[in-house]
N, C-alpha and C positions, 0 to 999 in steps of 0.2 A: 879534929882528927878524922880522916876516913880508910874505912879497912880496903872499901877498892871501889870501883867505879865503871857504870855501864855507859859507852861511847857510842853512842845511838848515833849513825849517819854521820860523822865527825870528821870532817877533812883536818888536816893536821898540816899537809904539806904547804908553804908558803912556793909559788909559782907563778910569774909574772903570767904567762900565758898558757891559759887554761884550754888547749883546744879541746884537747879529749874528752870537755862536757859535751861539747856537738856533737861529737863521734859517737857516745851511748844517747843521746837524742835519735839520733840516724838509727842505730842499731835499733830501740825499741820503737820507731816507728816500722821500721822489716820485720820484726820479731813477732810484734802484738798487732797490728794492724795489716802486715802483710807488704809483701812486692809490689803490689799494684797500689798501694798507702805511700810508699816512699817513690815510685816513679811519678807519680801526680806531684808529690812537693816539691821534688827535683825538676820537672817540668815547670813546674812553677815559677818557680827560683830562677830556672834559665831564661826564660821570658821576660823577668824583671830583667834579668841583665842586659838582656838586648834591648830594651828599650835604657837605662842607666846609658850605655855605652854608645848608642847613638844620640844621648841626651835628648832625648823622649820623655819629659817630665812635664810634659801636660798628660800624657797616657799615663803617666802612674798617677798622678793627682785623679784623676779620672779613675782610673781601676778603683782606691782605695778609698773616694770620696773626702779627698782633701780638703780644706778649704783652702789653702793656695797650694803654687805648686814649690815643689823643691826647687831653692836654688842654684844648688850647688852638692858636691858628693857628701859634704856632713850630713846635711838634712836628710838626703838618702840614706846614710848609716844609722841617724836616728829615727826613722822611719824604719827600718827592717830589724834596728834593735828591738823595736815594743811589737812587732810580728811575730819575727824568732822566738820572744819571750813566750808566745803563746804554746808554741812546741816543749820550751824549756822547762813546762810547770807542768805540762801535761805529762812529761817523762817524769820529773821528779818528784810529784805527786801521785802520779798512777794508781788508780783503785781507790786513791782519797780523797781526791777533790777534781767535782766539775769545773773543768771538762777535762779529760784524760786521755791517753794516746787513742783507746777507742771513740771515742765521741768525734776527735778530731779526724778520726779517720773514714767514719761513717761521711762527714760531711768532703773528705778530701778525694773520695772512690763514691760520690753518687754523679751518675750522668744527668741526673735532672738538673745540676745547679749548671750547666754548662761546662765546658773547659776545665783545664787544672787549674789558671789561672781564677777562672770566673769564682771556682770552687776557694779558692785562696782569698780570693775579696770576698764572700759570703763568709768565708769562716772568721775575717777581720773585722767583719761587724761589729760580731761582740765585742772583741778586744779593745774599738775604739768606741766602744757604749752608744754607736750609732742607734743601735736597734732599742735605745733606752730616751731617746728623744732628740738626740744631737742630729742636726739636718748634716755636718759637716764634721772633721776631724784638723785636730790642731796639732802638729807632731814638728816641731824642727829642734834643729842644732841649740841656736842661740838660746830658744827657748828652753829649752832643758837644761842647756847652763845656768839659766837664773831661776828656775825651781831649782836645781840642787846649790844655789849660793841662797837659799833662805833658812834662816838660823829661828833660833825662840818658836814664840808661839805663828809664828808664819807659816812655818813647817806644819803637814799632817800624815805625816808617813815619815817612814827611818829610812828612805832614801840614801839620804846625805851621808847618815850617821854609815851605811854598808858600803858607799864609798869612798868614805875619808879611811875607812878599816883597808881597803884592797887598795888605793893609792899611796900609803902610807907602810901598811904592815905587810900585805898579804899576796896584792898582787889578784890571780883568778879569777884573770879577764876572760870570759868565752867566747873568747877569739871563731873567726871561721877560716882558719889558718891552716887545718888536714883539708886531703882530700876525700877523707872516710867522712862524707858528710853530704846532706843535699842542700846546704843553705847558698853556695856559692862563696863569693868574699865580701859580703856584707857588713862584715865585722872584723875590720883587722885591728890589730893591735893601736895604730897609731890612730882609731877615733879613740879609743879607750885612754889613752896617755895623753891625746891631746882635753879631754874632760879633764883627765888630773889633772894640768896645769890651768886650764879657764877657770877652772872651780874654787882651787887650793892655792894657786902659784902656779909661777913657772919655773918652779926649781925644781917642782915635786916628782915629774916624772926622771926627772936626770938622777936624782938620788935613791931611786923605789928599788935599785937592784940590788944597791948597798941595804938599805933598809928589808928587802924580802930575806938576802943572808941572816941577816941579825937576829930574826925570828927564827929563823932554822935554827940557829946557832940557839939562844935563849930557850927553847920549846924543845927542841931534839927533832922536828921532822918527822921524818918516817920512824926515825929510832930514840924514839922519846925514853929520861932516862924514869923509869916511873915500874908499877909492880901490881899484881892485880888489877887490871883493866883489863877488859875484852872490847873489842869495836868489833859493831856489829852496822853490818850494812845491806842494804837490797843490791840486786844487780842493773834494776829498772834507772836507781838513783844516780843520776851522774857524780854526783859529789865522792861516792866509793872510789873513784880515780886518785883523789886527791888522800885519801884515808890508808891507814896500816893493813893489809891484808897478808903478808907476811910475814910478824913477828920474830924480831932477832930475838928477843928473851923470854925465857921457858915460863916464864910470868907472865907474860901479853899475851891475851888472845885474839882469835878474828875471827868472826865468823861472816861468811858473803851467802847472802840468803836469794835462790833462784825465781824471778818472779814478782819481785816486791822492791818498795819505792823508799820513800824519806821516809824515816823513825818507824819505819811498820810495825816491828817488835817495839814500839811504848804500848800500845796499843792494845784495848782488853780482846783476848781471842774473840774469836767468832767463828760459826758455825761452819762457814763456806771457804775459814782460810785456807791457801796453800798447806800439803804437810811439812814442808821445809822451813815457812814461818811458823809452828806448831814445834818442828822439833827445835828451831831455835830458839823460842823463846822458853823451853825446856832444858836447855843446856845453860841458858843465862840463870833461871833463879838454882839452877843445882851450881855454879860457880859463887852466886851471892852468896848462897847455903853455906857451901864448903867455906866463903874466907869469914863469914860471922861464926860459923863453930870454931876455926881455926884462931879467931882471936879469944875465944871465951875459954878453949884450951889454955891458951897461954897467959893469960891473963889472971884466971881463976883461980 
């Protein structure tokens, strides 16, 4: 039995196409790092394109220190999928884990590393553990299909297991499919649907729109049918897009916290927090308060 339940960061809504994670990506690199932070990525981003588009993939093999070069536009998509990714953790981790929208942004507005671009491959290093001994970086399409087709103990990461949930159930692809965003179209929907089928099938993506209904439908979506619960989310977090901030019943609550990333309110306070995660996570234990007195009322 539970009297009620804290929804820390909890997307709920099932959505094939997730673009509005890049769009709070975009927004806290303007926000937290500043104008001159997102015109450097955006710069960045446009210069891959011109070279993608004049198919120039010895110049991106080159920028990014490939070991070969891309063949084809998958390999490109899988290659700015594990780039972008670097943005997407720095948003949704923010303040919790290096490196964060700041750190990314120091390296993304120094003139010493060169260019916007030059600055974009300095900050890729990391991502691809170059700077940890790899003379070269191994990133394609094919490849990544047969790491996520490895099952049992072959597997060392849940991978698989978070895509077989979003190919199947979920959906919450992060697409680069708005224009409120600086990644370009890196990421559109159909590498995403074309993994679901290499990986699972080829039926998988044909059926995933019936299957994301099903989940709405089963779960309740946005308007889940459920009673003491508060969802509580940062506004740093991309995943709040996907989450209840409206509540239809006078029983849900939401709280959107200005400033702060994934599950910030689990977290034990500290000295230097925001007051808005302070007074949120003071409105969560007086809600836990009120429904354990409220059961012992009743119960008693």
């Amino acid at each position: 039995m539970s009297l009620g339940a804290v929804a820390s960061s909890a997307p709920v809504l099932a959505q094939i196409d997730h673009s509005q994670y890049l769009e709070v990506v975009g927004w806290a690199l303007k926000t937290f790092g500043g104008a001159d932070c997102y015109a450097n990525v955006s710069e960045a981003f446009s210069n891959i394109t011109s070279m993608f588009l004049a198919q120039d993939f010895d110049s991106i093999q080159k920028t990014f220190n490939l070991c070969n070069a891309p063949s084809d536009a998958f390999d490109i998509y899988r290659i700015m999928d594990e780039i972008i990714s670097y943005f997407e953790n720095g948003a949704q981790y923010n303040l919790i884990e290096y490196p964060d929208i700041y750190d990314i942004c120091t390296v993304m507005t120094n003139v010493n590393l060169g260019n916007s671009l030059q600055r974009l491959s300095h900050l890729t290093a990391v991502t691809f553990n170059i700077s940890h001994g790899d003379k070269c970086a191994t990133y394609s399409y094919s490849a990544h299909v047969d790491y996520l087709k490895k099952t049992g103990d072959a597997s060392d990461s849940d991978d698989r297991q978070w895509y077989y949930q979003r190919c199947t159930e979920f959906g919450r692809f992060r697409t680069t499919n708005s224009q409120s965003e600086p990644f370009q179209s890196f990421l559109p929907l159909e590498y995403y649907l074309s993994l679901c089928d290499d990986v699972f099938g080829n039926e998988t993506s044909r059926v995933l729109p019936q299957r994301v209904n099903e989940t709405n439908l089963k779960y309740g979506g946005l308007r889940p049918k459920t009673t003491n619960v508060v969802f509580v989310n940062g506004n740093v977090d991309p995943l709040y897009t996907m989450s209840i901030l409206k509540p239809a019943d006078p029983h849900i609550y939401s709280i959107l916290i200005n400033g702060t990333a994934h599950c910030a309110d689990m977290d034990l306070p500290k000295a230097w927090d925001p007051p808005e995660l302070a007074d949120a996570q003071q409105t969560i234990f007086q809600l836990v308060k009120q429904w354990i007195k409220q059961h012992s009322t009743t119960h008693w």
